[in-house]
N, C-alpha and C positions, 0 to 999 in steps of 0.2 A: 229650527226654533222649537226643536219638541222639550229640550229641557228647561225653559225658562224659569226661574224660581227666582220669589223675593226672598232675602234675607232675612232673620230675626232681627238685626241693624236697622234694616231699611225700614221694616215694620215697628220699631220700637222709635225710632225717630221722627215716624208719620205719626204713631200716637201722641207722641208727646206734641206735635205741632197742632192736630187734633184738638187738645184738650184746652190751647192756647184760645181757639175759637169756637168754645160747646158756649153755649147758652148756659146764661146764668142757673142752677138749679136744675139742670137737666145731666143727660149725658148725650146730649148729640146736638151738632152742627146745625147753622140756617143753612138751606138749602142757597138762598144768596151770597153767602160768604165763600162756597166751593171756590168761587176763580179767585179769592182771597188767598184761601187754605192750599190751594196747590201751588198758586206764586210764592208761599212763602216756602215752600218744598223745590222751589228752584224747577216747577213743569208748568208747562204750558201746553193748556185746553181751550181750542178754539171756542167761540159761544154757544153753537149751537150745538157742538156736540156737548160741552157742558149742560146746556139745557135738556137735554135730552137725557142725559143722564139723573140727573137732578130728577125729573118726570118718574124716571123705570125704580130710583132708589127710594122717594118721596111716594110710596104705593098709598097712603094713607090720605096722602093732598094736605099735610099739616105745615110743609115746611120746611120740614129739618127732616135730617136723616141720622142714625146713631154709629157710633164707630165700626161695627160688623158691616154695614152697609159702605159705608166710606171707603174700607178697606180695601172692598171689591174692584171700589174705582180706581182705588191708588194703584191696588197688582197691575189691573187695566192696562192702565198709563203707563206703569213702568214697562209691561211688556208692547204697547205698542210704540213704545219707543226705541227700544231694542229692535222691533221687526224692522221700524222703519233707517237703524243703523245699520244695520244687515243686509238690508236694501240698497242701501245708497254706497253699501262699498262692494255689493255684487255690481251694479250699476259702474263703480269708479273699474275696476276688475276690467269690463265688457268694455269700457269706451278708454281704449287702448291707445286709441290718435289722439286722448285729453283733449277732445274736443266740442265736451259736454253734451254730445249726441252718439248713439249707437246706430249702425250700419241696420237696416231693417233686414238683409241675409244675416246678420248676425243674429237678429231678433230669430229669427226663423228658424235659425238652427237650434237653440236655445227652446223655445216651443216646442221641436221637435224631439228635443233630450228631455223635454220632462214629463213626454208623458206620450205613450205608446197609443193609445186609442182616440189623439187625434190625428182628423183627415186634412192633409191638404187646404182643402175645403174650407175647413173650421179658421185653419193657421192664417191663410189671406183673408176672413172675415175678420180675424183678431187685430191683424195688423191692419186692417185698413181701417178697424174701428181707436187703432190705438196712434199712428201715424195721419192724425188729422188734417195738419197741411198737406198732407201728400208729400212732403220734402225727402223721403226716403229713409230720411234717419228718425229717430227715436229717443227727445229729451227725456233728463229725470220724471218730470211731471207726469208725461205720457207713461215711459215706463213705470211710472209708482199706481198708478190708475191702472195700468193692466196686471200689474204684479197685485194688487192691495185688493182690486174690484169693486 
């Protein structure tokens, strides 16, 4: 995921949908209209992350935010989307028996390949905090929580 880059395209098409929903007289968006403005960009942002977002770009408390800020959120978005398509086909990769769960040794061994200075130790608190039923295997969900944090 180190190269992620929006396009001049991508960014030239979110302004123009941008400016679709600026405020009359202004140059920037209601802070309301975001889950408008990204539906209409074909992405979907859960509410509270929306809200949240909306809060950190909204520094002012007036409302709306201006295109430079928007922007931030749109790169955001399109990169965790990617992370999370990269995700789900490391995931498809791992669950080899397509059986919508991974083998918790497989998890294991995995934890173990990515990263040398953890112990043991660390690797069965991971999985025992990320294999919640105890079922031994390891859905998407669970894996996107341990993978994502």
């Amino acid at each position: 995921m180190a190269d992620f880059k929006v396009t001049d395209k991508q960014f030239t098409d979110a302004k123009q949908t941008f400016h679709l929903y600026q405020k009359k007289g202004t140059e920037e968006v209601a802070t309301k209209d975001l889950d408008q403005l990204f539906k209409a960009m074909a992405l979907h942002v859960d509410d509270d992350k929306l809200k949240d977002w909306a809060d950190e770009m909204d520094d002012d408390a007036v409302g709306t935010i201006p295109w430079e800020k928007f922007k931030i959120l749109f790169e955001r978005k399109l990169k965790e989307d990617e992370e999370e398509k990269e995700l789900k086909e490391a995931f498809r990769v791992l669950d080899n028996q397509k059986k919508g769960t991974i083998p918790v040794d497989d998890l294991r061994w995995i934890l173990k390949s990515l990263g040398d200075d953890i112990t043991e130790e660390e690797i069965d608190d991971m999985i025992a905090e990320t294999d919640t039923d105890g079922s031994g295997t390891v859905d998407y969900e669970e894996f996107y929580a341990l993978m994502m944090g």
